[in-house]
C-alpha positions in Angstrom: -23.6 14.9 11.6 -20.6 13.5 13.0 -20.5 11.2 15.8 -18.0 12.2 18.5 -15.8 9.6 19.7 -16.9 6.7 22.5 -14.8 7.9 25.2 -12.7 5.3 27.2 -15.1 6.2 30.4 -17.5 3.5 31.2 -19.7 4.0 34.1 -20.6 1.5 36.9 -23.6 1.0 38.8 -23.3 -0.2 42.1 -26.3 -1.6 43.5 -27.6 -5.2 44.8 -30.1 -8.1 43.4 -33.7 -6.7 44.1 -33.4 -3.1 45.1 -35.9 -1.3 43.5 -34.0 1.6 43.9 -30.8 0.6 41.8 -33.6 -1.0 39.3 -35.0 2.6 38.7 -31.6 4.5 38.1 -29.9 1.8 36.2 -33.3 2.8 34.1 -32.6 6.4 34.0 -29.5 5.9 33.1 -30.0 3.5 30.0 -32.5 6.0 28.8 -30.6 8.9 28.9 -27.1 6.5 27.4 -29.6 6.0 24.2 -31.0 10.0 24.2 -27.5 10.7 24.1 -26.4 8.1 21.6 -29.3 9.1 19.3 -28.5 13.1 19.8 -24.9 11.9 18.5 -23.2 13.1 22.1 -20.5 10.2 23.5 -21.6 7.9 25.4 -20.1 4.6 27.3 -20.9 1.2 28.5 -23.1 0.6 31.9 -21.3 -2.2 34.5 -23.3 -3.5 36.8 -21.5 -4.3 40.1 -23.6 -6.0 43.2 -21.7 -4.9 46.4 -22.8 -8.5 48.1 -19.7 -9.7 45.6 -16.9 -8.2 47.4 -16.9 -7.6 51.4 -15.3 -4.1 51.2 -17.9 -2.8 48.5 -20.5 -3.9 50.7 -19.4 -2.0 53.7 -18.7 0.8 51.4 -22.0 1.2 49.8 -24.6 -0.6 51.9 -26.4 2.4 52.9 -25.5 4.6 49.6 -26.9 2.8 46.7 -27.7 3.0 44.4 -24.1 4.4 43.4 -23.0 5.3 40.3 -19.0 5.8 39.2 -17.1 7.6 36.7 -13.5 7.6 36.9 -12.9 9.7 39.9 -16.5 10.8 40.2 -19.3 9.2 42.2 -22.4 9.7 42.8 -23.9 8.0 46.1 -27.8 7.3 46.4 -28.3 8.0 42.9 -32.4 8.4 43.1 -32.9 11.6 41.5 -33.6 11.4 37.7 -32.0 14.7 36.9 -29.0 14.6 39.3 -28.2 11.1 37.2 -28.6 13.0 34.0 -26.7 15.4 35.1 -23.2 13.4 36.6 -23.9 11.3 33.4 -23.2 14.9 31.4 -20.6 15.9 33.2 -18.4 12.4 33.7 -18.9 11.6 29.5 -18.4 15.3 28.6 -15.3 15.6 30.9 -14.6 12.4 29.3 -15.0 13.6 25.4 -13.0 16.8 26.1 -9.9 14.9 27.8 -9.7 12.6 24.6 -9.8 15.6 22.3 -7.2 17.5 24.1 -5.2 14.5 23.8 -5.8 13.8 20.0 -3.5 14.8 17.1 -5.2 16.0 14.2 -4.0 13.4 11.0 -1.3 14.8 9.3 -0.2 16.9 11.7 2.5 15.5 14.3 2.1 15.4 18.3 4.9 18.4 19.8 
């Protein structure tokens, strides 16, 4: 089996020290990284960002997080196991299918 590229998408977890909360999805979501990584489907690194480091990210996601981002996407109180799962899916397929779009097979040049 082939392992399809790593694309450039890495997704962030905003949270802050000692909620529970952003303990639990940053859980589901380094479970599902390794199902995916094991099923051979992309995946991408996890940052960890804890809105008390910056004032704006505080007032942005004080009352949302756990948050998780991917590119453009977001998705604010990130508590539901299968919603994560999901936006996971969707942001590293999107992901996947924008870097193949964008590759030239070898041999073959770009028009």
């Amino acid at each position: 089996m082939v392992t399809p590229p790593m694309p450039s998408e890495r997704i962030v977890l905003y949270g802050a020290e000692g909620c529970h909360l952003c303990e639990s999805a940053r859980e589901v979501v380094v479970a599902h990284l390794r199902a995916r990584a094991a099923a051979g489907r992309p995946v991408a690194g996890l940052v960890d960002v804890d809105i008390h480091s910056d004032d704006r990210l505080l007032r942005a996601f004080l009352e949302t997080i756990p948050v998780l981002a991917a590119g453009d996407a977001r998705l604010e109180l990130a508590t539901s196991p299968s919603k994560i799962r999901s936006f996971l899916d969707a942001a590293l397929d999107r992901a996947l299918d924008a870097a193949l779009d964008g590759a030239t097979p070898r041999g073959e040049a770009a028009s």
